[in-house]
PDB file of the backbone (N, CA, C, O) and the ligand in Angstrom, with CONECT records:
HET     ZN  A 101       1
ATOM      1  N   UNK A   1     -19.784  22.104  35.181  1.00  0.00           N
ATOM      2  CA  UNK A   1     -18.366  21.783  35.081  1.00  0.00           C
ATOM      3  C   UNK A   1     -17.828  22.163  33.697  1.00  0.00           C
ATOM      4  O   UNK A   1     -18.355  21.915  32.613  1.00  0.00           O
ATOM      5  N   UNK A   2     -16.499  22.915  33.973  1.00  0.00           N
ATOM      6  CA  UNK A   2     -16.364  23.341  32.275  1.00  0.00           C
ATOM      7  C   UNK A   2     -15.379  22.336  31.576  1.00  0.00           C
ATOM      8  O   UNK A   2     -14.311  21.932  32.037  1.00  0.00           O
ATOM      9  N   UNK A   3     -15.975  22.002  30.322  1.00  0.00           N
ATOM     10  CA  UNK A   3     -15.268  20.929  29.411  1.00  0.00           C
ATOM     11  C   UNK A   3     -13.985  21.741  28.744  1.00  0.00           C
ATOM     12  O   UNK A   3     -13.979  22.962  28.586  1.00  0.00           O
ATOM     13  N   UNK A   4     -12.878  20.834  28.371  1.00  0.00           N
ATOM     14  CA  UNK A   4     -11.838  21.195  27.432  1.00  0.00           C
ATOM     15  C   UNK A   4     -12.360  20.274  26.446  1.00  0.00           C
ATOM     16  O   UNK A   4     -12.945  19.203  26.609  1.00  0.00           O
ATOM     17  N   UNK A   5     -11.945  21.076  25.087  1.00  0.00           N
ATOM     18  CA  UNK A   5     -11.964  20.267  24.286  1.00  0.00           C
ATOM     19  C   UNK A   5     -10.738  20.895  23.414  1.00  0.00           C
ATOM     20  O   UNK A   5     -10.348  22.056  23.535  1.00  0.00           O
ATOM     21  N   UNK A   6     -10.319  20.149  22.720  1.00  0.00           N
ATOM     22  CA  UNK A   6      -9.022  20.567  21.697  1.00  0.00           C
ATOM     23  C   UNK A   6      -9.120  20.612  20.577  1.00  0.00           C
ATOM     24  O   UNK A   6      -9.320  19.583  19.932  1.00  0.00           O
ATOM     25  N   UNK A   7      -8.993  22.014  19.904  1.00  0.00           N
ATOM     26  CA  UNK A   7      -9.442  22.240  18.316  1.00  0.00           C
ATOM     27  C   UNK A   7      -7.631  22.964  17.604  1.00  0.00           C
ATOM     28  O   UNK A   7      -6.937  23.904  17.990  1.00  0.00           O
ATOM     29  N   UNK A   8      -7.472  22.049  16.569  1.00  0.00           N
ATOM     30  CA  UNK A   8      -6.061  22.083  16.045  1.00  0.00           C
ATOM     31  C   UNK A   8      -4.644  22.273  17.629  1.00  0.00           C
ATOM     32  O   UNK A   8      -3.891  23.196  17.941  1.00  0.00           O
ATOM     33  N   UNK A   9      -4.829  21.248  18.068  1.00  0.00           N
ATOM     34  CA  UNK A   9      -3.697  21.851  19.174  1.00  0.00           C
ATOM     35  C   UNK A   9      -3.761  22.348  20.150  1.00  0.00           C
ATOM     36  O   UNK A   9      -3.058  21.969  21.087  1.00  0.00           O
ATOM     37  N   UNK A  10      -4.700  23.454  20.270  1.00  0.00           N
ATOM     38  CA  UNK A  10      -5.302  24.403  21.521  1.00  0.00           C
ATOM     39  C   UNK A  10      -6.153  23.627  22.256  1.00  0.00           C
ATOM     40  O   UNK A  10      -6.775  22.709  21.722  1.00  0.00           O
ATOM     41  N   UNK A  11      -6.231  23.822  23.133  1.00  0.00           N
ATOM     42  CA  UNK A  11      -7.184  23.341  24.351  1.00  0.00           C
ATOM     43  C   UNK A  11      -8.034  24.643  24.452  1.00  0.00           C
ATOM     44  O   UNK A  11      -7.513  25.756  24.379  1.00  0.00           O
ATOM     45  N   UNK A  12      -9.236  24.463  24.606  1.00  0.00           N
ATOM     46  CA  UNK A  12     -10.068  25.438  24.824  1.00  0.00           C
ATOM     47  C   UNK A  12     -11.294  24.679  25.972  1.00  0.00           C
ATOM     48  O   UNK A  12     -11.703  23.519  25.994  1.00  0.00           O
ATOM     49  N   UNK A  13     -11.700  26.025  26.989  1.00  0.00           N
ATOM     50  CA  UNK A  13     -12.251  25.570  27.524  1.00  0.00           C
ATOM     51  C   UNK A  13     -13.764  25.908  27.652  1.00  0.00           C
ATOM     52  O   UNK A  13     -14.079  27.066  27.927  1.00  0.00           O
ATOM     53  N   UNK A  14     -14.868  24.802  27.438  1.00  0.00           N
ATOM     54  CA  UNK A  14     -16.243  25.091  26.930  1.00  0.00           C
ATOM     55  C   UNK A  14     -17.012  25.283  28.270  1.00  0.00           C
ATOM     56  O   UNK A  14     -16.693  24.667  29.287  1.00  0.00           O
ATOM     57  N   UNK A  15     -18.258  26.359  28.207  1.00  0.00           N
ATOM     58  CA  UNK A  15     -18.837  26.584  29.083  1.00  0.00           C
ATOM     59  C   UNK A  15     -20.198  25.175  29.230  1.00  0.00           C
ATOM     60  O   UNK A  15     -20.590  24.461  28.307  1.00  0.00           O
ATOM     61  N   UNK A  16     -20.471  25.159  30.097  1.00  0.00           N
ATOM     62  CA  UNK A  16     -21.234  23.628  30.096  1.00  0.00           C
ATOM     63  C   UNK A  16     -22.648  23.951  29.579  1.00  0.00           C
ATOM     64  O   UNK A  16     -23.447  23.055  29.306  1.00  0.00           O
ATOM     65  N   UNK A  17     -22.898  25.118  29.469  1.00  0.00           N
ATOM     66  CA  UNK A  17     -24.620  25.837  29.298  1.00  0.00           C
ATOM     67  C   UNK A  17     -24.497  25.986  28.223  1.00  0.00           C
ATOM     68  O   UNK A  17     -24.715  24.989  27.534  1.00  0.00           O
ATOM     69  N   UNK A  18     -24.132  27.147  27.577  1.00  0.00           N
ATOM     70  CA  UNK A  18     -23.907  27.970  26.539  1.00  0.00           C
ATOM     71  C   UNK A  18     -23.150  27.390  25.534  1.00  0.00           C
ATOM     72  O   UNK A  18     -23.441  27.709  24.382  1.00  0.00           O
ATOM     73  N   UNK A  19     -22.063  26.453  25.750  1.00  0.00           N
ATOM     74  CA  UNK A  19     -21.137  25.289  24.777  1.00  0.00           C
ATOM     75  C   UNK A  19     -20.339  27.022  24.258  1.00  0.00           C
ATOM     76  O   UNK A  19     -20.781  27.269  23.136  1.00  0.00           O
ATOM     77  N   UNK A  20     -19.853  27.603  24.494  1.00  0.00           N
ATOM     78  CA  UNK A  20     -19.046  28.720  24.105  1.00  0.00           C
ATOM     79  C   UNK A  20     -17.611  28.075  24.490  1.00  0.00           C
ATOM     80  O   UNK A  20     -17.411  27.294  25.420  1.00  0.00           O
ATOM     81  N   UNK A  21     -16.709  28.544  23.623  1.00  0.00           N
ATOM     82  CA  UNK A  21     -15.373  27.907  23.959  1.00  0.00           C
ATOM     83  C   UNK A  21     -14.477  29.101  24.274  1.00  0.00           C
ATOM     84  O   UNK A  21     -14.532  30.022  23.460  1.00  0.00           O
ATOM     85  N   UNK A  22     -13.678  29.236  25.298  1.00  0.00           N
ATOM     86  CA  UNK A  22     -12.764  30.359  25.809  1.00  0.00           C
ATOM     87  C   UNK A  22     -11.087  29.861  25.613  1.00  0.00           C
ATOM     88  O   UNK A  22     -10.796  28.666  25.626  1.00  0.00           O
ATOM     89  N   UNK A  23     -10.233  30.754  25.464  1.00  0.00           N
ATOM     90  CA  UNK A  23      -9.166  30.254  25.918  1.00  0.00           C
ATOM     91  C   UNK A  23      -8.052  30.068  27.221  1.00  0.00           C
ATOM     92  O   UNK A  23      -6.870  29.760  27.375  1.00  0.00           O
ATOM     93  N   UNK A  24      -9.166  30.442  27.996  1.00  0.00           N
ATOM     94  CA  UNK A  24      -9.327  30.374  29.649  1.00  0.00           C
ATOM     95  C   UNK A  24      -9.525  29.900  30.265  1.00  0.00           C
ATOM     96  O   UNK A  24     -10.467  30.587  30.660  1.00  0.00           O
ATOM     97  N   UNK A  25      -9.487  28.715  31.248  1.00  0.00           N
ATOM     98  CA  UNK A  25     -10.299  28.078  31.966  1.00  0.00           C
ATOM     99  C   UNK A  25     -11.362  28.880  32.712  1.00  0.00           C
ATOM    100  O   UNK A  25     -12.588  28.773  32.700  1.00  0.00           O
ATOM    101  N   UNK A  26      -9.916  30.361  33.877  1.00  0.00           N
ATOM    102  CA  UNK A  26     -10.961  30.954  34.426  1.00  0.00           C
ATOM    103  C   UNK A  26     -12.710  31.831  33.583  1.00  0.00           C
ATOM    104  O   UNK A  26     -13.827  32.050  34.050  1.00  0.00           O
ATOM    105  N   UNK A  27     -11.942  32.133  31.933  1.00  0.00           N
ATOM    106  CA  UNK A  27     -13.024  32.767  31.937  1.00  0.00           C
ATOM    107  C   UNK A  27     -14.492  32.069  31.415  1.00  0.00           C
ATOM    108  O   UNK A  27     -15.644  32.498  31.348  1.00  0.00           O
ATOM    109  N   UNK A  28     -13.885  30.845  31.099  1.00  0.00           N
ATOM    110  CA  UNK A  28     -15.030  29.580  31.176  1.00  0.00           C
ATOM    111  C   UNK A  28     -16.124  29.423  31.733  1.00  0.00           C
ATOM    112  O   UNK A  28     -17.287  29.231  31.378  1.00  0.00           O
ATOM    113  N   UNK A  29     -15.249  29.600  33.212  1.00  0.00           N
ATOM    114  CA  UNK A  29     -16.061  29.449  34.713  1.00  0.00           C
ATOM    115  C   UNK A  29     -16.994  30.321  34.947  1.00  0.00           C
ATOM    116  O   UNK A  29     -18.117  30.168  35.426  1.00  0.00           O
ATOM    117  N   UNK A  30     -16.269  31.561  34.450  1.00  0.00           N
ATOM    118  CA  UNK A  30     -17.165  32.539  34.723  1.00  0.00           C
ATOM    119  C   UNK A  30     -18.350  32.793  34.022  1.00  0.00           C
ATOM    120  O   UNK A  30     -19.287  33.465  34.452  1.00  0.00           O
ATOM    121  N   UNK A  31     -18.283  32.200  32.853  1.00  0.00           N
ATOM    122  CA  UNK A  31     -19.577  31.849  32.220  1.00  0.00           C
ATOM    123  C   UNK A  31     -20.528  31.204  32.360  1.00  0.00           C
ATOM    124  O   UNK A  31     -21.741  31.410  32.320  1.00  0.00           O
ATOM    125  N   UNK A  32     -19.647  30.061  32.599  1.00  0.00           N
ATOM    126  CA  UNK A  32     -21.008  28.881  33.193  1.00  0.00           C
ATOM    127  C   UNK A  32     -21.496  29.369  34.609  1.00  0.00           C
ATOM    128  O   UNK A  32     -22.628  28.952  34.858  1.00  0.00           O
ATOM    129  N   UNK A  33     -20.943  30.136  35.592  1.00  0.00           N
ATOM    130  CA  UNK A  33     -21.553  30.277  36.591  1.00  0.00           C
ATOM    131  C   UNK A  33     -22.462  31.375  36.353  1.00  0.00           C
ATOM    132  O   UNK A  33     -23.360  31.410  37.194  1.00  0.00           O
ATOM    133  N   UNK A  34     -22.524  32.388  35.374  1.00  0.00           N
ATOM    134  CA  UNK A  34     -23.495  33.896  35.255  1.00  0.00           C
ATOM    135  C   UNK A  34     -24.517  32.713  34.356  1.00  0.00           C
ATOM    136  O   UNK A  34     -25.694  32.997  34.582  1.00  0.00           O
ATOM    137  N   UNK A  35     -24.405  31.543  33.459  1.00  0.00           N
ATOM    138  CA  UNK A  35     -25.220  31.023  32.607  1.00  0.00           C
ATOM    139  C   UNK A  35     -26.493  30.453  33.682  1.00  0.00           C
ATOM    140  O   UNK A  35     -27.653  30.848  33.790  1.00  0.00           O
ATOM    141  N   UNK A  36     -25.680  29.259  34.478  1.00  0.00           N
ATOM    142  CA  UNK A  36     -26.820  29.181  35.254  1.00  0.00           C
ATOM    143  C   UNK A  36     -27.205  29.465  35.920  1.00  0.00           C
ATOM    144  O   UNK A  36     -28.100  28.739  36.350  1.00  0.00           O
ATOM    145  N   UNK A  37     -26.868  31.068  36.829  1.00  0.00           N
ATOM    146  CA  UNK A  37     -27.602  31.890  37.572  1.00  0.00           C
ATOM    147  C   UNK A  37     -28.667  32.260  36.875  1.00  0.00           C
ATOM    148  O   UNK A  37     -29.833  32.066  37.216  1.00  0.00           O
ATOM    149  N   UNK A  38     -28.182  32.962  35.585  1.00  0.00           N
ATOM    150  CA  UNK A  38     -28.723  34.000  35.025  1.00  0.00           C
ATOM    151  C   UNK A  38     -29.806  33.057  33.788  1.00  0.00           C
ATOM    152  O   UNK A  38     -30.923  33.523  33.562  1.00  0.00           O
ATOM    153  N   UNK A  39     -29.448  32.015  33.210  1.00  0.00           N
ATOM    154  CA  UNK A  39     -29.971  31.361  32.131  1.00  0.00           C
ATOM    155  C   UNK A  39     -29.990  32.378  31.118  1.00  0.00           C
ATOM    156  O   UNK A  39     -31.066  32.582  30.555  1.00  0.00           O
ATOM    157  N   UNK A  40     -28.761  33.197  30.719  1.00  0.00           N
ATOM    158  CA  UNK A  40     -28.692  34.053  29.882  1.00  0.00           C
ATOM    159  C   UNK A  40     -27.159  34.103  29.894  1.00  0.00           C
ATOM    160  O   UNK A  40     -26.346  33.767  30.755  1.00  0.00           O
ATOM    161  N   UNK A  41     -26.978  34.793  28.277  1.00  0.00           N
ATOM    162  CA  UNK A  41     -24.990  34.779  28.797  1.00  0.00           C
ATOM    163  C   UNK A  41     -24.591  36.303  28.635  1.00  0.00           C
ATOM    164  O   UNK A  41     -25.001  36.982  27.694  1.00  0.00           O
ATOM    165  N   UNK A  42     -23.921  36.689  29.434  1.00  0.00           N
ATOM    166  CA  UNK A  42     -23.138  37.832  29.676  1.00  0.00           C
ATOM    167  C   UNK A  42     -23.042  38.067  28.612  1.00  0.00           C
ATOM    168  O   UNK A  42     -23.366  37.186  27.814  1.00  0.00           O
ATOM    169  N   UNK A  43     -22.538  39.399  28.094  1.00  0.00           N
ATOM    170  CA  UNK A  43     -22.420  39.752  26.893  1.00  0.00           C
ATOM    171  C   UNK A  43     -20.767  40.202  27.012  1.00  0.00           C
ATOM    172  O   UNK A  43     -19.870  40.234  26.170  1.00  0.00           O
ATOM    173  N   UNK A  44     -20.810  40.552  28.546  1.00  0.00           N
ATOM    174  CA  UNK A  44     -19.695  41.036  28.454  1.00  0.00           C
ATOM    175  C   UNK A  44     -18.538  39.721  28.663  1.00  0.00           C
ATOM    176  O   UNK A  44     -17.322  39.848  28.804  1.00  0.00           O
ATOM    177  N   UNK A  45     -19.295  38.505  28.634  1.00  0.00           N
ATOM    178  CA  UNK A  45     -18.084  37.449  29.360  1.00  0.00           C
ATOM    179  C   UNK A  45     -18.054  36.865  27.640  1.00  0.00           C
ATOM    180  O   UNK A  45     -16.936  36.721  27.146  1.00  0.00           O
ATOM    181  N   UNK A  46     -19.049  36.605  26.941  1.00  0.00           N
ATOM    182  CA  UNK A  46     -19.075  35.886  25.456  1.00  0.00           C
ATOM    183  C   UNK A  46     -18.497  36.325  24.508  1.00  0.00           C
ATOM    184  O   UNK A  46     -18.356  35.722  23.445  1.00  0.00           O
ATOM    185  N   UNK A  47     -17.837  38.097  24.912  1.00  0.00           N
ATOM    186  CA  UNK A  47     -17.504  38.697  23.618  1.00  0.00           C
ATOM    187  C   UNK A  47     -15.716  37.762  23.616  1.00  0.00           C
ATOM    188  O   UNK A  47     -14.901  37.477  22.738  1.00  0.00           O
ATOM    189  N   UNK A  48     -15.775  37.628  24.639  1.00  0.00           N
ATOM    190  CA  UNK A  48     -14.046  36.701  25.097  1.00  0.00           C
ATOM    191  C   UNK A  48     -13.749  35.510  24.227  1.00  0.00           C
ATOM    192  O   UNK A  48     -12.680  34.928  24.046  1.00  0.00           O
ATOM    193  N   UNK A  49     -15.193  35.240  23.629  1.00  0.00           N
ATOM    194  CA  UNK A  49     -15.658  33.468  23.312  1.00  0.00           C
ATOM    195  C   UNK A  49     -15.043  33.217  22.009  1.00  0.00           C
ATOM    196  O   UNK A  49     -15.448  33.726  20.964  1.00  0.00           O
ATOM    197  N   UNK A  50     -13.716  32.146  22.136  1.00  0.00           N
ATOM    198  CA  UNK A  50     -13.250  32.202  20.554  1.00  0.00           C
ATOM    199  C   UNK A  50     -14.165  31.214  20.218  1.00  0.00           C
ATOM    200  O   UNK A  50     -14.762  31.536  19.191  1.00  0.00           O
ATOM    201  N   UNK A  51     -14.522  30.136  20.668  1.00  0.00           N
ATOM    202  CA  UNK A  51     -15.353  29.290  19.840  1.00  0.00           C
ATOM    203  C   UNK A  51     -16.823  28.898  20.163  1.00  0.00           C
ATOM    204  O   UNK A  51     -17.411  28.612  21.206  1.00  0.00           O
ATOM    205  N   UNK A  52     -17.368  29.050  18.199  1.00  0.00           N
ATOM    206  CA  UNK A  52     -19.093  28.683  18.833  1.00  0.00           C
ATOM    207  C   UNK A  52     -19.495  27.819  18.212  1.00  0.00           C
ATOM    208  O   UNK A  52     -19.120  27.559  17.068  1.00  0.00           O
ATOM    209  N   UNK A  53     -20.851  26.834  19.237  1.00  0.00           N
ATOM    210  CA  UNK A  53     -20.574  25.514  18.586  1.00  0.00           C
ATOM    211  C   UNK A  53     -21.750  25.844  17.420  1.00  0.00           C
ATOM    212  O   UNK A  53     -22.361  26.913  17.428  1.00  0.00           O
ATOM    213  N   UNK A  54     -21.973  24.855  16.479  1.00  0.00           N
ATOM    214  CA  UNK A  54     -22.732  24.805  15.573  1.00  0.00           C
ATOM    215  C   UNK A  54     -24.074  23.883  15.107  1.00  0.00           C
ATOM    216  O   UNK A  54     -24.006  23.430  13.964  1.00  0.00           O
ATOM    217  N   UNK A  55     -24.998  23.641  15.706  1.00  0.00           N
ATOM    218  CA  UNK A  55     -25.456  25.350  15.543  1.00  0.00           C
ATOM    219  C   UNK A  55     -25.847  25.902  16.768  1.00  0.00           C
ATOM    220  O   UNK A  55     -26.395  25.358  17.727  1.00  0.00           O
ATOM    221  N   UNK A  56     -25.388  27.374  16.557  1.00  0.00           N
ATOM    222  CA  UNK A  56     -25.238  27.984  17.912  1.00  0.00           C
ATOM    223  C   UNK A  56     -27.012  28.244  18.703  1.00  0.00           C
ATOM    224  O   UNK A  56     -27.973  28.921  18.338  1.00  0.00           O
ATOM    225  N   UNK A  57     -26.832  27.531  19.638  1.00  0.00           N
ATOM    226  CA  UNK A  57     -28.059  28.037  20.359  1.00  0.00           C
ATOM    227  C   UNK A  57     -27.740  28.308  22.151  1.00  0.00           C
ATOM    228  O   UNK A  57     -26.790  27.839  22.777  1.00  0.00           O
ATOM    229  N   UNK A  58     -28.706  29.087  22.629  1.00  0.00           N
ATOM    230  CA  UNK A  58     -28.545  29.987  23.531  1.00  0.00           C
ATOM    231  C   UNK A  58     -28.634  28.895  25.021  1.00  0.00           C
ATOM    232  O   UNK A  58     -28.521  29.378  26.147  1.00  0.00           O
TER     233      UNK A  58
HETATM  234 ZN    ZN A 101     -21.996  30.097  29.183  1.00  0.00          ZN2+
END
């Protein structure tokens, strides 16, 4: 399930695996669903990722 969380104002929405933050819901989703298919993250869905949590692990 993908979390919002709100950093200065923005709502951003976090992938539930990866904790990557989008400013998308949809492209959220689409992360967490290739994360736990794949237990790996897209490269092409993370480059989208404005926020990473700290400390970043996979
Ligand atoms: Zn993810």
């Amino acid at each position: 399930m993908v979390k919002e969380k709100k950093i200065d104002n923005q709502t951003l929405y976090l992938c539930s695996v990866c904790e990557l933050g989008y400013l998308d819901r949809e492209t959220a989703q689409k992360c967490e669903e290739w994360c736990k298919k794949t237990g790996t993250c897209s490269v092409e869905i993370t480059k989208k990722a404005v926020y990473f949590p700290d400390p970043f692990k996979k």
